[in-house]
N, C-alpha and C positions, 0 to 999 in steps of 0.2 A: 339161692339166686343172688343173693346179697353178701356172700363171702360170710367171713369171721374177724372179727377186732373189738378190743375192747371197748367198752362203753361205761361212762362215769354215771357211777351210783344213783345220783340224783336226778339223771333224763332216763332211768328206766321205766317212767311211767307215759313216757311219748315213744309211740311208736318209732320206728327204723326210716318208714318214709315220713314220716312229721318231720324228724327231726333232717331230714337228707332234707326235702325243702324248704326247711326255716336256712339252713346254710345255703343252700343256692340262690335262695332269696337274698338273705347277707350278703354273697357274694355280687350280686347285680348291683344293688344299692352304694357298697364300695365304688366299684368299679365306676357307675354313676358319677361318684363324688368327682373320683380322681379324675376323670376325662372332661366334667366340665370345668377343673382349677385352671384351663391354661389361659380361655378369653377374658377374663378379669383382669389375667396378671401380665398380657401382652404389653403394656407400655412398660411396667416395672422389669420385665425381663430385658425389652430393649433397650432401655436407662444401664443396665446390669452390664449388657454384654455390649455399651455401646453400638449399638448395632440402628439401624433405619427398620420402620416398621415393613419396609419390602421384605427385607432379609430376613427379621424375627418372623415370619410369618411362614418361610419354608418350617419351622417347626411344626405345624400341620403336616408337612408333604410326610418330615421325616417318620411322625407317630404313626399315622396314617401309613405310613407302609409298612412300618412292624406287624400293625394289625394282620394289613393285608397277606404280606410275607409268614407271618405266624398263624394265621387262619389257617393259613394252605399246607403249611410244615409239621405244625403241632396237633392239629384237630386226628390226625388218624393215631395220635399215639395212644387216645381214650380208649382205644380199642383194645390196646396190650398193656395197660398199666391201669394200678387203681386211681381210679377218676378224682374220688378225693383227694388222694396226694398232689397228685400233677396239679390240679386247681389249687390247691392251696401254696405249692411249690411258686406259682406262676405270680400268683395275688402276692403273693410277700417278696417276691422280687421287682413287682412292679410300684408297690408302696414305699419300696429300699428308694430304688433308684427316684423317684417322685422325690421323696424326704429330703436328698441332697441338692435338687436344682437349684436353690437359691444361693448355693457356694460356689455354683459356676461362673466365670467371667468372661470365658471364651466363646465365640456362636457356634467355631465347630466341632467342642467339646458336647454343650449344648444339645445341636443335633443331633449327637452321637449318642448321647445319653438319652433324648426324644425317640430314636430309633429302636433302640435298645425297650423302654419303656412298652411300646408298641407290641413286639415281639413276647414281652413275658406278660400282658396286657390281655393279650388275644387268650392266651391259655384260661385265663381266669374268665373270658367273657364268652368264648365258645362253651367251656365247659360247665360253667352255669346254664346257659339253653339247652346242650346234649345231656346233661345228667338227668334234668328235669323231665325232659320226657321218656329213658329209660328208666329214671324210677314211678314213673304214674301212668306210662302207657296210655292207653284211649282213654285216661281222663283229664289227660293234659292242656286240652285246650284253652279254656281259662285261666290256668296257670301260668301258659305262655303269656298270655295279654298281661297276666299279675306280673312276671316277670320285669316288662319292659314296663309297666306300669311302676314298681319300686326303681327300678334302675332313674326313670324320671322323677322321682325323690328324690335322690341322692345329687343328681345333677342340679335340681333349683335350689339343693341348701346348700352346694359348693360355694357359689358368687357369695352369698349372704356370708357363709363363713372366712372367707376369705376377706371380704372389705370390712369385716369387724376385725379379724385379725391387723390387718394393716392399719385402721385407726386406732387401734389399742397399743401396738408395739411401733408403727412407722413403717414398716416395709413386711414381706411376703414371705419370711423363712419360718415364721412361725405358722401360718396358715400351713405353707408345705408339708413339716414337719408333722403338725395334728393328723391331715392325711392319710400320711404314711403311716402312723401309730393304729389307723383306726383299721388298717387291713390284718390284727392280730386279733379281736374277737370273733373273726370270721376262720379266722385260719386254725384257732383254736376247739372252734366250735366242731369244725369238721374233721379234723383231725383221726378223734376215735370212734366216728360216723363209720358204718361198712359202705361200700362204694356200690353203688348198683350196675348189671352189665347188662350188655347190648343182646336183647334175646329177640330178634325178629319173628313178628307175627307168622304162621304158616301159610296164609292167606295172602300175606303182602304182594302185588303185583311187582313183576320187571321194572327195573329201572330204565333199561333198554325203550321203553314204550314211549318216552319220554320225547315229544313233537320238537328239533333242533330250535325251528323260527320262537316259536313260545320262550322257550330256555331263554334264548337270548335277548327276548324280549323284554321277560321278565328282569335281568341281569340289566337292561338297560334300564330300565324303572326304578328298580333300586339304588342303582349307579347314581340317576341325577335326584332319587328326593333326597337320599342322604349329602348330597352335594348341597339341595338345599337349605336341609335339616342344620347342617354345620357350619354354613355356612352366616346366617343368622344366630346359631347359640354363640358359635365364638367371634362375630366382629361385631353386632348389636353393641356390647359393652363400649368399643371403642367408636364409634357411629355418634352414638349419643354425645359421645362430650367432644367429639370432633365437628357437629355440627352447632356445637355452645348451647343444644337446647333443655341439659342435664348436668349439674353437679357431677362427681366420679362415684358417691353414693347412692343418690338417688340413678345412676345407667346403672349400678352393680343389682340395684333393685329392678329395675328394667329386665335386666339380663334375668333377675330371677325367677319374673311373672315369666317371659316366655317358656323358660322350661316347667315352672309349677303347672302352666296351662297345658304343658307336653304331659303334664304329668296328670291333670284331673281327664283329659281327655281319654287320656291309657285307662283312666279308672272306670271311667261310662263306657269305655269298650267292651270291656269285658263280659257287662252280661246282651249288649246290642250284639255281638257274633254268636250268640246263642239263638238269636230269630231274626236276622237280618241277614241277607245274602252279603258273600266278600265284596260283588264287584257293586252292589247299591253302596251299600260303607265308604267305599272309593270311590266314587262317583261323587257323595257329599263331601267328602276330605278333602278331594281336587275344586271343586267348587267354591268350599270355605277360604280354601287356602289363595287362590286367585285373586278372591273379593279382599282377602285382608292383604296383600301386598300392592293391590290399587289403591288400598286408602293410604299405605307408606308411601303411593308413588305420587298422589297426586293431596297429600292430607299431612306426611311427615311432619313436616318442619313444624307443626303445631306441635303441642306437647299429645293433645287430648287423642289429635290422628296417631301420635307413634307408640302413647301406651294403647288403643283400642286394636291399629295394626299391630303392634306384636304380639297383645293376647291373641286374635284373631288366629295367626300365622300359627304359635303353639296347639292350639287348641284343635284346628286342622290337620297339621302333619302328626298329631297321635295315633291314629289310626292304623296308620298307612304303612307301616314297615308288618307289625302284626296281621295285618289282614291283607298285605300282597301275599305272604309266605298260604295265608285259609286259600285264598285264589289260586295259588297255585297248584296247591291240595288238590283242589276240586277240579283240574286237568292233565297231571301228571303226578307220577311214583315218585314223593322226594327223599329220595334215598341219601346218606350222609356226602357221598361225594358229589349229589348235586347241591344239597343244601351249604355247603361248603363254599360252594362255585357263586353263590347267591352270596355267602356273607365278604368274600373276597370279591364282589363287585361294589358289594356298599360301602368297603374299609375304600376302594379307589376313590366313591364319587366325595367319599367326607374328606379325602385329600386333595381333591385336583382341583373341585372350584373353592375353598374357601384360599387356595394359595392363589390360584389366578388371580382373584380377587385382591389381595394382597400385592399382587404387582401393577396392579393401575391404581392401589387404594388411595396414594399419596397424588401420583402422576393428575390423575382425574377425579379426585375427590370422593368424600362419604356417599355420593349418590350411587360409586359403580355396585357398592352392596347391592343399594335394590334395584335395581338395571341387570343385574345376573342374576336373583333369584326370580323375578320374575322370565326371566328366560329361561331358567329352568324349570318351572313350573309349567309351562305352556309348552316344551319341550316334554315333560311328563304325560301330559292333559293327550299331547297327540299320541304318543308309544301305549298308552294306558288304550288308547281308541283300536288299535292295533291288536293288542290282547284279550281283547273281548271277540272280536272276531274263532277265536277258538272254542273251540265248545267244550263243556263237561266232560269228564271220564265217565262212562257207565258202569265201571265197578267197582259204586257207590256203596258200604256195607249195608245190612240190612238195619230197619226202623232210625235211621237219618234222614229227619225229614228236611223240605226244600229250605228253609232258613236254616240250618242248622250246618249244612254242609261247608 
């Protein structure tokens, strides 16, 4: 099942799948890191490339559409090649290109290297989710949540690394550089790993069966949380010391409670989808999350309102990407080239509003941040009311009780 390749002496006492998930875990965590270095460093990049923070901020549109454009290009090549390669391939081309930004001085060099980023990015963040559960099949579920649960480590210790970086040297190419170094214990690790393959269940139902209105319902849910998701990791930082109510260190610490909160939340997830229905989960996430963007909208400008709205905001949208996908489960076959269709609407919404955002940021001031995630929240709240409307699949496997599905 697992191929043939060799394996270093001293992990021969960890099994084939331990040690395939200690690397896919590595690899999310990376990935993590690197995706959250760019809202810390948004003013130092526009200082860099002369550029207005309107312009710096298409750097979103640009990543963001590698994701998306490489979600959709790369994800079926797992299926003809070994899976550890290609992720390791992808990760060490997206830490390459990461390492050199801060030697760029052009914006639409820049882009093009953010573009690029994007593109060899996806490989390493699809294929940490697709390998995970071909190599643990129906016991993956948890895993998944552990998954984006590490991945939200990596993202709240990026900002910290990076603005210790910057006070210690003066500027961001040493932060960049550590980044990029740190995607070789992952790439190492897997290397002499065998690759696990895509063996479907015999049982698995039609994809075919799959309700078009739902699909795209779903696709839209995912579209706007990750719009909103990203929209708050990466301009919070710049938020904070645009409104004078933070230091540059103390918003880098800002920035890092929201994703730590992204991150203990992903933690509690994990064993609440084991007796918790997906769509109650979502129900409290949407609710959370609404309450903590009224206290940024109407409690901000305090310090005490925009650290308890941003843990708030974190601690909420944890949930919500891992347990849309259980929801989904629980009414349609998600087969790779829907699941695919799903990660290629969430690579859109993480580019299209935090850029929006970035073209009124200056025009209309630090407010329009929470003026669009609360509209995409409540945006959410109604598509999410829309998808409940569909019912269960009834070929539910046997002994999956009613929390568990």
């Amino acid at each position: 099942m697992y191929g043939t390749s060799p394996d270093y002496p001293s992990l021969q006492y960890l099994s084939v799948r331990t040690r395939q998930n200690i690397g896919y875990f590595g690899d999310l965590f990376v990935v993590g890191l690197l995706v959250a270095s760019l809202g810390p460093t948004l003013s130092a990049l526009a200082t860099q490339t002369g550029s207005p923070l309107r312009s710096i901020s298409y750097l979103f549109i640009a990543r963001s559409m590698g994701f998306m454009l490489g979600s959709a290009w790369f994800s079926p090549m797992y299926d003809r090649v070994k899976g550890n390669l290609f992720l390791s391939a992808g990760l060490a081309g997206f830490g390459l290109l990461l390492s050199v930004v801060p030697m760029v001085g052009n914006l639409w060099l820049l882009l093009l290297l953010f573009l690029l980023q994007g593109l060899l990015g996806s490989i390493a963040n699809v294929g940490g989710n697709t390998l995970v559960v071909w190599s643990n099949r129906d016991r993956v579920g948890p895993l998944i949540s552990g998954l984006h649960f590490i991945w939200g480590i990596g993202a709240s210790l990026s900002p910290i690394l990076m603005a210790q970086t910057v006070v210690a040297t003066g500027g961001i190419r040493l932060g960049y550089l550590l980044l990029g170094l740190l995607t070789l214990p992952v790439i190492f690790w897997l290397l002499p790993v065998a690759s696990p393959e895509n063996i479907p269940h015999k049982d698995a139902p039609e994809s075919g069966t799959a309700p078009g209105g739902l699909v795209v319902l779903i696709g839209i849910f995912l579209l706007l949380y990750t719009g909103v998701e990203a929209s708050m990791g990466n301009w919070i930082y710049t938020y904070a010391l645009s409104t004078g109510a933070m230091s540059a260190t103390d918003a880098a610490y800002l920035n890092s409670l929201y994703w730590g909160m992204l991150t203990l939340g992903r933690l509690a997830n994990i064993p609440l989808m084991a007796r918790v229905r997906p769509r109650t989960i979502l129900i409290g996430a949407l609710s959370g999350a609404l309450m903590s963007i009224m206290i940024l909208e109407y409690a901000g400008d305090r310090l005490a309102g925009l650290w308890i709205g941003v843990a708030g905001l974190g601690y909420s949208f944890a949930s919500i990407f891992p347990t849309t996908l259980a929801f989904a489960e629980r009414r349609i076959s998600l087969s790779g080239k829907l699941t695919g269709r799903f990660f290629a609407c969430a690579s859109g919404g993480s580019m299209a509003l935090p850029w929006v955002i970035g073209q009124f940021y200056e025009s209309h001031g630090p407010r329009v941040l929470i003026h669009a995630v609360l509209a995409g929240i409540i945006a959410a709240i109604i598509v999410f009311g829309r998808m409940m409307r569909y019912p269960r699949r009834v070929d539910r496997q046997p002994g999956v009780s009613e929390g568990q599905g």
